[in-house]
N, C-alpha and C positions, 0 to 999 in steps of 0.2 A: 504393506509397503507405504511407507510416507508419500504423501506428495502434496505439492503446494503451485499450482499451474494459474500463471500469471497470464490475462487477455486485457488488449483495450488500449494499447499503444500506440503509438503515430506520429505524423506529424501535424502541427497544426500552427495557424498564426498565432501571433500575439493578440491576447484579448479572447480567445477561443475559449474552450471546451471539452473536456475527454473523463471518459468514466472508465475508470481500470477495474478488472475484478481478480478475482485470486480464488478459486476453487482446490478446497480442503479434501484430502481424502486417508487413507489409514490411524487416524487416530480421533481419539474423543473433543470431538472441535471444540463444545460448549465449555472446556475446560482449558483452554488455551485466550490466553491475549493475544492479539490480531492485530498486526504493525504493518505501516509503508515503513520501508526507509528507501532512499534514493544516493545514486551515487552518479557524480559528474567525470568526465573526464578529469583524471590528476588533482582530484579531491580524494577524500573519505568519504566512508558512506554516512551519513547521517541519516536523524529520523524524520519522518515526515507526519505524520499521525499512528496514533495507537488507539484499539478497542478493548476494553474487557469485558466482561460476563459476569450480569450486564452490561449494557450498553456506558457504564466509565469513556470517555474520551480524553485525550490529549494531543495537542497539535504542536509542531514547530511554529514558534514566532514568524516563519516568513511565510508561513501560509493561512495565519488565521484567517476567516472569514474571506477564505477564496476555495478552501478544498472542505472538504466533508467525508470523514469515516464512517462508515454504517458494517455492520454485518446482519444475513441470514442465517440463524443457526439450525433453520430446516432444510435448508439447502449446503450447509456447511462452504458458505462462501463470505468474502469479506470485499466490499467496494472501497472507490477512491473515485468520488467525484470533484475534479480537476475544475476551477472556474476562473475566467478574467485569468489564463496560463500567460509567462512573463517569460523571455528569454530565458533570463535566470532556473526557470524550474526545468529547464532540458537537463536529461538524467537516463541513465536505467533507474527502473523505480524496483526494488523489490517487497516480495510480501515476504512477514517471518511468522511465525508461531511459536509465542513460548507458555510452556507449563506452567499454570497456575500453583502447581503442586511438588513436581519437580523440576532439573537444570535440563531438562529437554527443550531445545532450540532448532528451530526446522526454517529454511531459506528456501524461496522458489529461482529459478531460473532469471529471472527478473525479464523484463519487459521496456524497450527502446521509449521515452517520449521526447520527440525534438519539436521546439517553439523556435520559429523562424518566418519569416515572412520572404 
């Protein structure tokens, strides 16, 4: 059984802080690309960074050089280190996993971040 279990949500000020993770379990992790994407109220979801295997990255233009993707692929998890957070990034943030190999596509539950002061 798939599963993709998103921690690390909150709230915080603006100018804060938050490390989300995403815990991998029923499939071969090292072979899956490893994505935030975030959705706002009465938006789409868009993407917010992505990992591949290797460590490949790519970020959305509104978060360069504020968030930071990493994953452990011993622990079959994937982080999202949240920096200098901005109104703007209040969101559910979700994690996805897609197949390297094939059209398999896996979503977690997603996880609340609200920036507010």
């Amino acid at each position: 059984q798939v599963q993709l279990v998103e921690s690390g949500g909150g709230l915080v000020q603006p100018g804060g802080s938050l490390r989300l993770s995403c815990a991998a379990s029923g499939f071969t992790f090292r072979q899956y690309v490893m994505g935030w994407y975030r959705q706002a109220p009465g938006k789409e979801r868009e993407l917010v960074a992505v990992i591949g295997s290797p460590d490949s990255t790519n970020y959305a233009n509104s978060v360069k050089g504020r968030f930071t993707i990493s994953r452990d692929n011993a622990k079959n998890t994937v982080y999202l280190q949240m920096n200098n957070l901005k109104p703007d990034d209040t969101a559910v943030y979700y994690c996805n996993a897609r197949s390297i190999y094939t059209a398999r596509d896996y979503w977690g539950q997603g996880t609340q971040v609200t920036v507010s002061s």
